[in-house]
C-alpha positions as CSV (number, residue, x, y, z in Angstrom):
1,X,-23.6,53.3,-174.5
2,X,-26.2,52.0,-177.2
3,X,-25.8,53.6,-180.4
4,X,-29.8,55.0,-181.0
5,X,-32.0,53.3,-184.1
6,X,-34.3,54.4,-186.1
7,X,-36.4,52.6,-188.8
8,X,-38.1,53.2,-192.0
9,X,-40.5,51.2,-194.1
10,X,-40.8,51.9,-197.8
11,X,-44.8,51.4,-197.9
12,X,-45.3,53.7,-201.2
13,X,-45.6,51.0,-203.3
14,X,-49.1,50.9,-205.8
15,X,-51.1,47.7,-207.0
16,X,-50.5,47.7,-210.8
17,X,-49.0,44.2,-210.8
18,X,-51.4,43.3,-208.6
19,X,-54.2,44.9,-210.4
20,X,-56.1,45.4,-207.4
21,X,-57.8,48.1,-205.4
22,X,-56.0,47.7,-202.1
23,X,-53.1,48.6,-202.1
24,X,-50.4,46.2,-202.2
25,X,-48.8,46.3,-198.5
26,X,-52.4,45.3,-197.2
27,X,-52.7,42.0,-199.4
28,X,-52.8,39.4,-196.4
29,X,-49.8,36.6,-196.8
30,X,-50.6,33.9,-194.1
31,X,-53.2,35.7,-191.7
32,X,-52.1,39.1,-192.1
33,X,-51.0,42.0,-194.3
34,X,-47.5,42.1,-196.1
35,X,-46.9,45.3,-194.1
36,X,-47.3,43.3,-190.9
37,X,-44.1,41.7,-190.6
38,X,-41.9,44.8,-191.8
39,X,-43.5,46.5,-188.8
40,X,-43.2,43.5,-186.8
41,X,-39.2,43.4,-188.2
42,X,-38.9,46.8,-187.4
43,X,-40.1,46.4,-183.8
44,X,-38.0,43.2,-183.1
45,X,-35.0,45.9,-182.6
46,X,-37.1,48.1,-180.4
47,X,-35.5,51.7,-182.8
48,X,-36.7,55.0,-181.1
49,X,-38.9,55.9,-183.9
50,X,-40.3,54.3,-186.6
51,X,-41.1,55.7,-190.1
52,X,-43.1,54.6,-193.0
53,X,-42.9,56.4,-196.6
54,X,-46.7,56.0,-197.9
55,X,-47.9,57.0,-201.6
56,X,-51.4,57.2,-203.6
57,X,-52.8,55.1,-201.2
58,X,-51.7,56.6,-198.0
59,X,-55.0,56.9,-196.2
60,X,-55.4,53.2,-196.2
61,X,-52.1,52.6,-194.8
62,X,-51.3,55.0,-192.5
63,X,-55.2,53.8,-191.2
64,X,-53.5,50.1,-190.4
65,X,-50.1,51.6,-189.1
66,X,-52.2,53.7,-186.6
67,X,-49.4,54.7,-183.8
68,X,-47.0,52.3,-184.7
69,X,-45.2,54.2,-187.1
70,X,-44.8,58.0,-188.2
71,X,-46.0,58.3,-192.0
72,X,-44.0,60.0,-194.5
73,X,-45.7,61.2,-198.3
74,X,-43.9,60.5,-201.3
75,X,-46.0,62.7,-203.3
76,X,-44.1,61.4,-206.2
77,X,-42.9,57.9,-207.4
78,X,-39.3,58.1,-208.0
79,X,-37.3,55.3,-206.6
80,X,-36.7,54.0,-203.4
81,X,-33.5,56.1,-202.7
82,X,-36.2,59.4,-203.4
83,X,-38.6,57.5,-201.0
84,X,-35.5,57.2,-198.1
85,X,-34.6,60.6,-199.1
86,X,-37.7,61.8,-197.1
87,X,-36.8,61.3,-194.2
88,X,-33.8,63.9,-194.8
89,X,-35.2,66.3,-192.3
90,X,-35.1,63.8,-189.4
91,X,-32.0,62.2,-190.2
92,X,-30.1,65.4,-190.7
93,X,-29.1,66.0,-187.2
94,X,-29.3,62.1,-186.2
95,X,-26.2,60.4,-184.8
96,X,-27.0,56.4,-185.2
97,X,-28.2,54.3,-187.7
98,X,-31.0,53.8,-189.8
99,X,-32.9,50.4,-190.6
100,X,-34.6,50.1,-193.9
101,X,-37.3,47.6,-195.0
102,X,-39.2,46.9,-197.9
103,X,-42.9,46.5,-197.0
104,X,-43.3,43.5,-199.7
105,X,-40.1,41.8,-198.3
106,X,-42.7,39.9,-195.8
107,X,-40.7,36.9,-195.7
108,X,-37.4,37.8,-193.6
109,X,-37.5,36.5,-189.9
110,X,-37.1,39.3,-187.3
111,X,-34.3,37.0,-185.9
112,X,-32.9,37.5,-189.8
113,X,-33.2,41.6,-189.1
114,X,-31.8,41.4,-185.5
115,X,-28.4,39.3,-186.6
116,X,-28.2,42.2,-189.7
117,X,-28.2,44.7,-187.4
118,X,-25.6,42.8,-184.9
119,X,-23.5,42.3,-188.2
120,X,-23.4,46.0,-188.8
121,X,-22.2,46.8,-185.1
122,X,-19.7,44.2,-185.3
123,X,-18.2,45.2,-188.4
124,X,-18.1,48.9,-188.1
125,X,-19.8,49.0,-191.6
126,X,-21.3,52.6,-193.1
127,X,-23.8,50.2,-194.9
128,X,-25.0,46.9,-194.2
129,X,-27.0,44.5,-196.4
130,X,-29.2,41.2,-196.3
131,X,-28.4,39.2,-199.3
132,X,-29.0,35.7,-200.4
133,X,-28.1,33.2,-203.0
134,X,-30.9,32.0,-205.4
135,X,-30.3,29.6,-208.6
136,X,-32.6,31.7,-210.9
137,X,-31.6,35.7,-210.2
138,X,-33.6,37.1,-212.6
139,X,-34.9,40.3,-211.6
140,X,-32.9,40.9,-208.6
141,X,-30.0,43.5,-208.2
142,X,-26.7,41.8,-208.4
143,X,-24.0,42.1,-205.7
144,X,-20.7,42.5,-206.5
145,X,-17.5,42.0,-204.0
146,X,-14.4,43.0,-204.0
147,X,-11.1,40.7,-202.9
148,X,-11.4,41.3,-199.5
149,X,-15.2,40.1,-199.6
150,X,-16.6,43.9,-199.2
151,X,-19.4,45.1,-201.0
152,X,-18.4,47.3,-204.2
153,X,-21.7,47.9,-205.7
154,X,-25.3,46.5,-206.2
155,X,-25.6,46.5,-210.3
156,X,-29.4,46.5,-211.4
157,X,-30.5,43.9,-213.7
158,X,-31.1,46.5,-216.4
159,X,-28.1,48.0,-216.0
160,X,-25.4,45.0,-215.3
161,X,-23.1,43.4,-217.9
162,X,-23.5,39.8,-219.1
163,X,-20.5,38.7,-216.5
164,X,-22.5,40.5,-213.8
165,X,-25.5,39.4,-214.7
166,X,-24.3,35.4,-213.7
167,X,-23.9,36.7,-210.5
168,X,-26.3,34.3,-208.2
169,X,-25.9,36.5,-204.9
170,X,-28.9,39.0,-205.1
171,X,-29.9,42.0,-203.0
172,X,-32.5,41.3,-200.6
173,X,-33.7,44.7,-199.7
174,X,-33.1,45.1,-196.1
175,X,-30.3,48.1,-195.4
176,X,-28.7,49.1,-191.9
177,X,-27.1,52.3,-192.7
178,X,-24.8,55.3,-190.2
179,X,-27.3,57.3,-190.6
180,X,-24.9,60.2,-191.5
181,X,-22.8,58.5,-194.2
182,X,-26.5,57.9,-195.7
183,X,-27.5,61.2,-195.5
184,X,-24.6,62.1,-197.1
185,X,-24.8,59.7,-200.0
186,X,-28.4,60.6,-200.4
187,X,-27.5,64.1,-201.3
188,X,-25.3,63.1,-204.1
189,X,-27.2,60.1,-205.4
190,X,-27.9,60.3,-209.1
191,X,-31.0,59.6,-210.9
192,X,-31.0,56.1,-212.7
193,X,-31.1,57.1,-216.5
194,X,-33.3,54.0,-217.6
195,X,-36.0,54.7,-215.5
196,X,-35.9,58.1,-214.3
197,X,-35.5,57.0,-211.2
198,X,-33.3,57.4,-207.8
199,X,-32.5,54.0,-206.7
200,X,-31.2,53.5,-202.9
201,X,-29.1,51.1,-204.0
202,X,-27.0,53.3,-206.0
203,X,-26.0,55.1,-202.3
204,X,-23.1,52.4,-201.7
205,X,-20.5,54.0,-204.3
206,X,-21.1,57.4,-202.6
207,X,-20.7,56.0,-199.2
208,X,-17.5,54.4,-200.2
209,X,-16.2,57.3,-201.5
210,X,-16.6,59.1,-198.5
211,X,-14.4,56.5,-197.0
212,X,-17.3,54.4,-195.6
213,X,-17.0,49.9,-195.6
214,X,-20.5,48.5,-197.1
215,X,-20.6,44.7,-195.7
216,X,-23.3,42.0,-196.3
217,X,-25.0,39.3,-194.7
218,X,-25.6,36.4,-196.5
219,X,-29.1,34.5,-195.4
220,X,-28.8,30.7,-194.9
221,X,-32.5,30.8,-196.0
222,X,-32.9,32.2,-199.8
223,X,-36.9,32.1,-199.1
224,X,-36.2,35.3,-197.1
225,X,-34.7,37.5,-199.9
226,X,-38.0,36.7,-201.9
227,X,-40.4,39.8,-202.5
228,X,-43.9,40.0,-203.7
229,X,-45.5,41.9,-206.8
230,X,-47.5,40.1,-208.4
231,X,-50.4,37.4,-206.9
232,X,-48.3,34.2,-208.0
233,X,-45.8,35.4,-205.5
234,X,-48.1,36.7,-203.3
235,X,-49.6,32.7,-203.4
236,X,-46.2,31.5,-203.0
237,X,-45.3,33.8,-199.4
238,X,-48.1,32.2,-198.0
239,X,-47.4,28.8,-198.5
240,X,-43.5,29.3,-197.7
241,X,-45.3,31.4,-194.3
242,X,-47.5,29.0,-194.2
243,X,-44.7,26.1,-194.0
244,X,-42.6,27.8,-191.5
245,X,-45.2,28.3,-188.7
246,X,-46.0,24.1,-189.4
247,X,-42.6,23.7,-188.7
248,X,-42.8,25.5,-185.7
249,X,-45.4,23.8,-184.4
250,X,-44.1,20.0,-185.2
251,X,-40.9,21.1,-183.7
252,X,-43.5,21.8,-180.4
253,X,-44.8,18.4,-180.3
254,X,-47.8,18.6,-183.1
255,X,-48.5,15.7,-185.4
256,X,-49.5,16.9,-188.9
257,X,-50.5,14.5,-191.0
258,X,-50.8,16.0,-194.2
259,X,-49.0,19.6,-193.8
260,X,-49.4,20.8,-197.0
261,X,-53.1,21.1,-197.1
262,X,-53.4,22.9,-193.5
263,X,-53.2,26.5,-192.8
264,X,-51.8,28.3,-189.5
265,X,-52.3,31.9,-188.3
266,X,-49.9,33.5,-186.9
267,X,-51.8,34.0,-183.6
268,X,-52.2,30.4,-182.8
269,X,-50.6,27.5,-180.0
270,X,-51.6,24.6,-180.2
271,X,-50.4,22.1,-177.3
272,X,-47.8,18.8,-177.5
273,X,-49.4,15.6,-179.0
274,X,-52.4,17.0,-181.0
275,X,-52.5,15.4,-184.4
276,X,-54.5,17.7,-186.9
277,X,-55.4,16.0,-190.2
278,X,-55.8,17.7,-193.9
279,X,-57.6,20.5,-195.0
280,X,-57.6,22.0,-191.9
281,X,-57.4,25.8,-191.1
282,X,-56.9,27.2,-187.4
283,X,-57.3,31.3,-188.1
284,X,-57.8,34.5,-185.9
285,X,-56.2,34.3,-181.7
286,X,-57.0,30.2,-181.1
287,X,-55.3,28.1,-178.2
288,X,-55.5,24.3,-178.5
289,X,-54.7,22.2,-175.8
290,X,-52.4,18.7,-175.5
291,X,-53.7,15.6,-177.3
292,X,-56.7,17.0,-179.3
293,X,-58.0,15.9,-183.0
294,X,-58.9,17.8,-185.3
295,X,-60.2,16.3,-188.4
296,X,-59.8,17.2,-191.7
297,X,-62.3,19.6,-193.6
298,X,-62.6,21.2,-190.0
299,X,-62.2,25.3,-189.5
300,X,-61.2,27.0,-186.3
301,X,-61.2,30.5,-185.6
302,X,-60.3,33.0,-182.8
303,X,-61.1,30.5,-180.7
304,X,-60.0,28.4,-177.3
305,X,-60.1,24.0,-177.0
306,X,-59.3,22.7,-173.9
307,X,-57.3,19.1,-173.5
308,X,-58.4,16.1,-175.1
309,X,-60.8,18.0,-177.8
310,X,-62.4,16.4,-181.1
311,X,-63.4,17.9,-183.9
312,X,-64.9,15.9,-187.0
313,X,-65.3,18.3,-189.9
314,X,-66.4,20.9,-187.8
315,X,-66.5,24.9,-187.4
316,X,-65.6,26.2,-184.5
317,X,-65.7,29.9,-184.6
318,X,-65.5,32.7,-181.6
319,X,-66.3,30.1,-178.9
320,X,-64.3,28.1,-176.1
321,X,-64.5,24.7,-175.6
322,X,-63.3,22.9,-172.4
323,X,-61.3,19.8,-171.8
324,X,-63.2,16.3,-173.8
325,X,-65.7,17.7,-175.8
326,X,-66.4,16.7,-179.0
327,X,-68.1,18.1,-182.0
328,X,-69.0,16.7,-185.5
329,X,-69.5,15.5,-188.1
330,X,-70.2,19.2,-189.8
331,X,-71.3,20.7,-186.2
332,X,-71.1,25.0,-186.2
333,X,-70.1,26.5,-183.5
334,X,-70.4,30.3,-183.1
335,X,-71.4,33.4,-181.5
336,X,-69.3,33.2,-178.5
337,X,-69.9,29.9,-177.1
338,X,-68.8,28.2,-173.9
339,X,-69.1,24.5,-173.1
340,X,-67.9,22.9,-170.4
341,X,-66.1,19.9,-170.0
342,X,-67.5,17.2,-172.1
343,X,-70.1,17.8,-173.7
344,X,-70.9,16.1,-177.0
345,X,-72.0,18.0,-180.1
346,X,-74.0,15.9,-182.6
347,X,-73.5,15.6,-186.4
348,X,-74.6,18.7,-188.1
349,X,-75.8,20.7,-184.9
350,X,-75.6,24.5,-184.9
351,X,-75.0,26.0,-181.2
352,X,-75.0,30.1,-181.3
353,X,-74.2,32.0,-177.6
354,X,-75.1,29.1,-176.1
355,X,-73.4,28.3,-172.6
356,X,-73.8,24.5,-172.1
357,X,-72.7,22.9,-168.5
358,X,-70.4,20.1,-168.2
359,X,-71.3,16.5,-169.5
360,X,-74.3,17.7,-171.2
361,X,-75.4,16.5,-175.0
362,X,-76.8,18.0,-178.0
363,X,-78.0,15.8,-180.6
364,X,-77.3,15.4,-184.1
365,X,-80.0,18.2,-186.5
366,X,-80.2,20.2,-183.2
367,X,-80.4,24.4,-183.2
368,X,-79.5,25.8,-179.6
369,X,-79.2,29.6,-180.0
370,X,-79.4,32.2,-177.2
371,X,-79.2,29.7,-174.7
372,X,-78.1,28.5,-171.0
373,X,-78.0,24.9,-170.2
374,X,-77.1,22.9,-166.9
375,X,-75.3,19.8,-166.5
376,X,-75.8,16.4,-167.7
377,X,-78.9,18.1,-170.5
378,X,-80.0,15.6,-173.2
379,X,-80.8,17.9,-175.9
380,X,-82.4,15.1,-178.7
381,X,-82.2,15.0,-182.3
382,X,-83.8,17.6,-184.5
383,X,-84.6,19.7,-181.1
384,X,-84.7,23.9,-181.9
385,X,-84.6,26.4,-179.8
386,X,-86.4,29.2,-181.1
387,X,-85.3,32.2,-180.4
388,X,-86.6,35.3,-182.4
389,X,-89.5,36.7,-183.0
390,X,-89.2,38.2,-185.9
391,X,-88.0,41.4,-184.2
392,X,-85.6,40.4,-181.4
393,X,-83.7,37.7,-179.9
394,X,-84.8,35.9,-176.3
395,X,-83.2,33.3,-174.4
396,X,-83.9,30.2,-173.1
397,X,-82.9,28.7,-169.7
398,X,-82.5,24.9,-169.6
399,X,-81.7,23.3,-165.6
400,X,-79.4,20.1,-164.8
401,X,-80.4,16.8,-166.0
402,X,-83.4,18.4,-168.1
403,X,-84.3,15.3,-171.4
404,X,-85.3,17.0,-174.1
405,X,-87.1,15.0,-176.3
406,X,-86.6,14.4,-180.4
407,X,-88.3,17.2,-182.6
408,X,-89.0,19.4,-179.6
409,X,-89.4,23.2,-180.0
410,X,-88.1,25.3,-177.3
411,X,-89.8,29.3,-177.8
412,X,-88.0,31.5,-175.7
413,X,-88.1,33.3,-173.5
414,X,-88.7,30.1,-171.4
415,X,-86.8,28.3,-168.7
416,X,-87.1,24.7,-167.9
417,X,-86.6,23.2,-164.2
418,X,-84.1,20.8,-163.3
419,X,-84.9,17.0,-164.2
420,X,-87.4,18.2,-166.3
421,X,-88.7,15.9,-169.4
422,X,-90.0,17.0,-172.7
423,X,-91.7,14.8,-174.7
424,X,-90.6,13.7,-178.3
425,X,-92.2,16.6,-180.9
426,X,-93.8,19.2,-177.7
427,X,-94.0,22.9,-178.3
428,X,-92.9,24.3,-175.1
429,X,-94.1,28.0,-174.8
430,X,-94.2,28.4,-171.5
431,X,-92.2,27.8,-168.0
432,X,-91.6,24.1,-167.1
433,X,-91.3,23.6,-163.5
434,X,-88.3,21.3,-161.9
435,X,-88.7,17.6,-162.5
436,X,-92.3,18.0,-164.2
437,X,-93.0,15.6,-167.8
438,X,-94.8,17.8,-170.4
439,X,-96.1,16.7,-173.8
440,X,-98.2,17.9,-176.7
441,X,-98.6,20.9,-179.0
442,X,-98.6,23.1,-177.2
443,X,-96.4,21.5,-174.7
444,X,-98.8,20.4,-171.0
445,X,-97.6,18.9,-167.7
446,X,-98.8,15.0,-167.6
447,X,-96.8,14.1,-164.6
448,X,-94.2,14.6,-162.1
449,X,-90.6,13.6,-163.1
């Protein structure tokens, strides 16, 4: 029989060192808010119920955590070990273990949290820790072992001797406790005399008086242990974030050719044999396909590219686009687009809500907004579709194999027949019928197509 889980995120923290208005668990680190991946961590191990301790700032947070997690107030600040000591009333009668997470330790893996929690099982341990060895462990509670390897205590900075103090293996934070023995230790925890404060640390002496074994898990990784409090280390998760998902993806097939300059959501796949140059960002829910290029300077948000796609310094945001099409130089696409296989966007060409059939072109200092065009269009250069009026939007209808000329104004509401032709500079403010030439200002039928 599975022993149950619970799991509780310490989310109370303020933004003093941040000196910031939000509070710190929203600051985003690679795409999304620190307090993302402790919930994320805490739902890798699927626990029955999942807590978070909030503080000043709870409306905010409780607001992101919606139904993912049960808040708990710490109406006062005083350590983390007072902040677990909430959830006293729920534990007290509670018969498995507890997982506990720092909301700013958004850099452990869930894979990291699942093997801690395996590692507690497998050792029978009352307490279970995630620690790491750094080269510079200033700041950081030490760890100190006994012969047999065991955990003896986790000494504070402030409060450990010189000899602890060159101790290099540092706490990272993450706890799997028997709930009971934690309860237990909690009751008898004693207030930190530097600070005032109840730290959660100071539970392992308790737990191994009661008999208890505290164990730790060392992290390969020492990037995991690392925690953020101020904005140079809020700078540094995302690049380290940042790194790891580039990684991932150039372990999947993906040719990056200057990886330090590029940013990757966590929400995005990008298919085998895609090479993405520098300065690139790909943001929001966006699927690439195989064998695209995406030039550097180009942005691509929430987002889907089909096979074969090329992107020259381009913006591609909201929209789909389908196998072969091509966009750029410095081409915007928005709104919700949808173009079909193919089709060719021309340098510095805006297309807004425009659905564009397969093969079509728009040319370079083109505006197609609020629009539906066939196959095989020719939308020329400098061409604009005009679609408000000052007071609402219309749209425009364009058929298959439609030329529309250089400089040509398009006010919608209008639709325009198949194999239609529209001369070089016309105004069209009316209906063109299928395969009919019009010119002039404003735009007049001169001949059948």
């Amino acid at each position: 029989m599975a022993i149950p889980l619970v799991a509780v995120i310490l989310a109370a923290g303020d933004s003093t060192r941040m000196n910031s208005k939000t509070p710190k668990v929203l600051h985003p680190v690679a795409g999304q808010p620190m307090l993302e991946y402790a919930l994320a961590n805490a739902e890798a191990l699927s626990p029955s119920k999942i807590y978070a301790v909030v503080g000043a700032h709870s409306p905010e947070v409780t607001a992101y955590i919606g139904k993912r997690a049960a808040p708990i107030l710490q109406k006062k600040r005083l350590g983390t070990g007072h902040a677990v000591a909430q959830l006293l009333p729920q534990l007290k009668s509670f018969k498995g273990n507890l997982l506990v997470l720092y909301a700013d330790a958004c850099l452990v893996r869930p894979q990291t949290v699942l093997a801690l929690r395996q590692f507690h099982l497998l050792q029978g341990a009352a307490a279970t820790l995630l620690t790491a060895r750094v080269e510079s462990p200033f700041g950081y509670g030490r760890i100190v072992r006994g012969k047999e390897g065991e955990v003896e205590k986790i000494v504070e900075e402030s409060h450990a001797t010189d000899e602890e103090r060159r101790i290099n293996e540092i706490n990272a934070g993450v706890y799997c406790f028997k709930a009971q023995a934690l309860v237990q230790a909690l009751v008898s925890l004693k207030v930190a005399q530097a600070r005032e404060e109840f730290y959660l640390t100071g539970v392992i002496p308790p737990i191994l008086a009661q008999g208890g074994k505290a164990h730790a898990l060392m992290v390969p990784d020492r990037t995991e242990v690392l925690g953020v409090n101020n904005r140079n280390q809020l700078a540094q998760a995302h690049r380290l974030w940042n790194r790891r998902r580039v990684e991932d993806h150039q372990r999947g097939g993906v040719t990056f050719l200057n990886p330090k300059t590029v940013e990757v959501g966590p929400r995005v796949t990008i298919g085998r044999d895609t090479v993405i140059e520098g300065n690139v960002k790909l943001a929001g829910t966006t699927e690439m396909g195989e064998d695209c290029r995406i030039e550097s300077g180009s942005v691509i948000h929430s987002s889907r590219l089909g096979n074969g796609v090329t992107l020259r310094s381009s913006r591609i945001l909201d929209s789909r686009m389908a196998d072969d099409c091509d966009a750029g130089p410095f081409a915007h696409v928005r709104g919700g687009c949808d173009l079909a296989k193919g089709v060719h966007v021309g340098t510095n060409t805006e297309l807004k809500h425009a659905r564009i059939g397969e093969g079509s072109k728009v040319g370079h200092f083109s505006y197609v907004g609020d629009a539906v065009l066939g196959r095989d269009v020719n939308v020329g250069a400098g061409c604009v579709f005009a679609n408000y009026d000052g007071k609402n939007k219309h749209e425009c209808r364009v058929g298959d194999k439609v030329f529309l000329g250089s400089n040509s104004t398009l006010v919608a509401p209008v639709t325009i027949g198949n194999g239609a032709v529209i001369g070089a500079g016309a105004v069209v403010t009316r209906d063109v019928p299928a395969k009919t030439v019009v010119v002039g200002v404003p735009a007049r039928p001169v001949k059948k197509n």
